[in-house]
N, C-alpha and C positions, 0 to 999 in steps of 0.2 A: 548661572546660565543654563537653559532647559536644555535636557539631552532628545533629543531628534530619536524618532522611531518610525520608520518606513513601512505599510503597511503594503510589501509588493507584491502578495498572492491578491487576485483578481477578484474574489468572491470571499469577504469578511466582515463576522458579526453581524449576519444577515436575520440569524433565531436569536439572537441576545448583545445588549450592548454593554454587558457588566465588564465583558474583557476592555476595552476601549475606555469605562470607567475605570481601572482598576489603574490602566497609565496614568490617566488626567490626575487622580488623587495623588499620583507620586508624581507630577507637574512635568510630564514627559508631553514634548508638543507629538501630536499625532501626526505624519503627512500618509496619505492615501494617494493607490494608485486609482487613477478614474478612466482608466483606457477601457474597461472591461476586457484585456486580456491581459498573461502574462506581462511582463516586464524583461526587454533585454538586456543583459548585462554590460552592454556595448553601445548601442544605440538607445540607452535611456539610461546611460549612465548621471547625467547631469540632478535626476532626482537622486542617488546616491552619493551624491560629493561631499555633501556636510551631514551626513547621516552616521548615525551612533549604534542603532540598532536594527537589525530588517524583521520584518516578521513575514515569512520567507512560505512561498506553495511551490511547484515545481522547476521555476525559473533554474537555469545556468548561472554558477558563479563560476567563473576560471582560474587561472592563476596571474591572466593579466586583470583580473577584476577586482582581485585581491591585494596585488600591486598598488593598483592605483586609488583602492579606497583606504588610507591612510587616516580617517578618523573613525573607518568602523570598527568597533567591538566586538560585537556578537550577531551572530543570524542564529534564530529560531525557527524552524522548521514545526509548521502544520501537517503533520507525518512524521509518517520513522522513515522512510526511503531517503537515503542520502548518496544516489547512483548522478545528480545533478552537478553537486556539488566537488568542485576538486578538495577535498579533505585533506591532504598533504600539502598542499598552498596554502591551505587558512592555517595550518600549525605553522609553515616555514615566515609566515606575516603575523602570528601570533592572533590569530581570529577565533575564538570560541565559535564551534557549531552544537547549537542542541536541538534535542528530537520532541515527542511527544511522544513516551514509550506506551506501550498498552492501550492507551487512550482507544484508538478505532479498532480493537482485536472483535468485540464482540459483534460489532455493526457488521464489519467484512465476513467474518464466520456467519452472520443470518445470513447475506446475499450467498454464498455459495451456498451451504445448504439447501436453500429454496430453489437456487437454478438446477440444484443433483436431481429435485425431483420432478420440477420443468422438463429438463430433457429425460428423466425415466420416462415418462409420463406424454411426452410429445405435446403438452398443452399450448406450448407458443404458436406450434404448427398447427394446431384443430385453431386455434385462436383466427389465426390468416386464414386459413383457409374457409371459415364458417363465413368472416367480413367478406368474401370476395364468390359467396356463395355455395361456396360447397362443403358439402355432408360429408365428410372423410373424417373415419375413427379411428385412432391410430389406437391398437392393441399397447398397452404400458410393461413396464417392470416394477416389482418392489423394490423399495431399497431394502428391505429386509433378507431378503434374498442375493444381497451383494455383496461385495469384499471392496473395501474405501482404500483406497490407498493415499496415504498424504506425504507430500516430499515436503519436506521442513517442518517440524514442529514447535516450533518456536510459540510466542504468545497467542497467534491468530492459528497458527495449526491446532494448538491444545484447545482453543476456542470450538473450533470444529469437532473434535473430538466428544468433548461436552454435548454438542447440541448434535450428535448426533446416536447416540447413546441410545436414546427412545426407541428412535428407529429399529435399533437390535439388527445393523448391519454388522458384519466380520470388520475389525478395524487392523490396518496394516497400517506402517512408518518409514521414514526413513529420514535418517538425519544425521549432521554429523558430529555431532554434542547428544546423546542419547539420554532421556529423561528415565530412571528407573523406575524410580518411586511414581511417576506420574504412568508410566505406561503401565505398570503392575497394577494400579488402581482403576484403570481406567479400560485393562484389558487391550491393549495397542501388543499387537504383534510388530518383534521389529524383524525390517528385509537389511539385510547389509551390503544390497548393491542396487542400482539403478534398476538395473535388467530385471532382478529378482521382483523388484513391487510394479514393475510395467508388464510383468510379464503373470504378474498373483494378481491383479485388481480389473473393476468394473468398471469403477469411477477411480478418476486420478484427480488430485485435486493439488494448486503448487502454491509455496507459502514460503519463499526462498527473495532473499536481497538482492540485487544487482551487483555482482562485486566480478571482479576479474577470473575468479574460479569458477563463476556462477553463468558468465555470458553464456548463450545458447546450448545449456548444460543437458536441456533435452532434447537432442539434436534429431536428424535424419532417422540414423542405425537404430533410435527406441521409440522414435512412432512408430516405426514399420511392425514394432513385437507387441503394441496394442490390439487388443483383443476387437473382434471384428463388431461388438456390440458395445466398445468401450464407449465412454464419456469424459470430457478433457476438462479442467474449470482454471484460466488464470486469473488469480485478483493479485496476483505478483507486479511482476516486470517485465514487458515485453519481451524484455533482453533475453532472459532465462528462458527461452524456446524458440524452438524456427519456425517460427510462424509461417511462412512460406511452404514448410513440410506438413507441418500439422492442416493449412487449409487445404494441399493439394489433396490428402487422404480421408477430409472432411469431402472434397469438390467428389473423389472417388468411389464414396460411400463407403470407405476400406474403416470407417469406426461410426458409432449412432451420433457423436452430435456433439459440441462442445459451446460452453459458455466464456466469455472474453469480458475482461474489464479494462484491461491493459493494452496499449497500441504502442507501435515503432515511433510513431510519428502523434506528435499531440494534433488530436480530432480530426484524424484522419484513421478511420478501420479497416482499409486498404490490411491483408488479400482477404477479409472477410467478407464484406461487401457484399459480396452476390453469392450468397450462401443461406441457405435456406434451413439448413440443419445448424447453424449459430444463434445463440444469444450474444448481443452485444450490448456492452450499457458503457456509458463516458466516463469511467474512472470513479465510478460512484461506491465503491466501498464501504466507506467510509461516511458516505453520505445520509445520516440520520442526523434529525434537530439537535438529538440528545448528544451525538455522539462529536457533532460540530462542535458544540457550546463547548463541551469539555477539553477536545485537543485546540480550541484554541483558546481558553480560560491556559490550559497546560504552557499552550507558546509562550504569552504574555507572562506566567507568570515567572518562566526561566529567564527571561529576560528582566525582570523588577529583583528576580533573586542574584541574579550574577551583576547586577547593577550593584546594588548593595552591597557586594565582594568589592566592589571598586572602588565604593564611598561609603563606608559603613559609619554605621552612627556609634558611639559610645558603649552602646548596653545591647549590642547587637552580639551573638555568638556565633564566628565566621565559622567556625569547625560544624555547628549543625546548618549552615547555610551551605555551604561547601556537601555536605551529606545528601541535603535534600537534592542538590542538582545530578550528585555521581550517576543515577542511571539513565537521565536525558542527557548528558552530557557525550559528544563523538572526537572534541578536537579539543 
């Protein structure tokens, strides 16, 4: 009997359809969602009833969705963010979640870099203002003459780190797993407090998970110690800042300017909105052809390899199949 694979993130296989071959060859029936949005975990549960596997974007799973799907196996996640998913439900239901680790580090590291020197550089704003006819020059800064400050170094922070190198800004850190060997090569100064790299840096740039410790970790009390020429960049998680605080002293002029990729609310950029010192872009990170094809070649293929764990063939060796999944692996 073919195993069912749910294809419930909204936009897939759009730059390549090798991933989609790659099921067919291992006679996995495809179903796709055709809504072009999201898929709810509650009110479109009916396409999840008899499904084996999801190939998952940033939909809600819960713990009563986990309950009630009784023949699913695995969800694969198109991303590493797993702030959607109740993660203690899929272990207590025996539900494998995996990610696609690294895959979009280096895509999300261009767009933030690019946007540090948009906002040095005031280009969005000469941009508007040139289309709507006016000759306004806005004087820039170099990044070279600045101090980066990055919260989280994880795969997409060290990403940053690299590509920004060239530049010959001052690089500052902050994390709470401290990479030695990579900061000593890389020259990464570490702060060992919040305050201290909000309070050393130009540009602040955050690369932090959603998790319980994490929610609105950069609150009120440390926008306010941002420097009056700072610049903010989230390709995180809405959650990990108060966006409310952070627009009001954007609305104030109390810092130069900040880039957003991450919203409260999916496609709505609400309190950005009417803010003229903002980049916004839709969750685009991650969004390159190259960098597509790959994390979702990665979904797919955690799901053909944990399949395999299930039903392995003879001359199959589960120990390096089991290996290859340990770092996408969350549940």
């Amino acid at each position: 009997m073919k195993r069912k694979v749910l294809i419930a993130i909204d936009q897939f296989a759009k730059n390549s359809t090798k991933c989609i071959e790659m099921l067919k060859s291992r006679d996995f029936d495809v179903i796709w969602n055709e809504s072009n949005k999201p898929l709810d975990c509650d009110n479109d549960f009916n396409m999840y009833k008899d499904i084996d596997y999801v190939i998952a974007g940033l939909e809600r799973y819960d713990f009563a969705f986990f309950k009630k799907a009784k023949k699913l196996k695995a969800i694969s996640r198109v991303g590493v963010g797993i702030d959607s998913i109740d993660t203690e439900a899929a272990k207590a239901f025996s539900k494998k979640i995996f990610i696609t680790t690294d895959k979009p580090s280096v895509a999300v590291a261009e767009l933030c870099v690019s946007n540090m020197i948009a906002l040095l550089r005031g280009t969005f704003m000469m941009n508007t203002d040139l289309k709507n006819g006016n000759w306004n020059i806005i004087q820039g800064r170099d990044i070279r003459n600045c101090t980066v400050g990055i919260i989280g170094l994880g795969s997409i922070g060290k990403q940053v780190v690299k590509r920004l190198i060239p530049f010959g800004p001052k690089i500052i850190g902050y994390a709470r797993t401290w990479d030695h060997v990579f900061s000593r090569k890389f020259l990464v100064d570490r702060c060992t407090s919040l305050e201290e790299i909000i309070n050393s840096s130009d540009i602040i740039t955050i690369h932090l998970p959603l998790e319980e410790s994490t929610k609105n970790l950069i609150d009120l009390s440390l926008i306010k110690r941002l420097k009056k020429d700072a610049v903010v960049l989230n390709t995180s998680r809405a959650g990990v800042i108060d966006n409310d605080a952070l627009a009001n002293s954007l609305r104030e002029k109390q810092i130069l300017g900040a880039a957003i990729d991450v919203f409260d609310e999916d496609r709505t950029i609400s309190p950005y909105d009417q803010l003229e010192n903002v980049i916004v872009t839709p969750h685009v990170g991650s969004h390159t052809s190259g960098t597509r094809i790959a994390m979702e070649e990665s979904a797919v293929s955690n799901i053909l390899i944990y399949d395999s764990i299930l039903n392995p063939k003879k001359d199959e060796n589960i120990i390096s199949l089991l290996a290859s999944l340990e770092k996408n692996s969350i549940s």
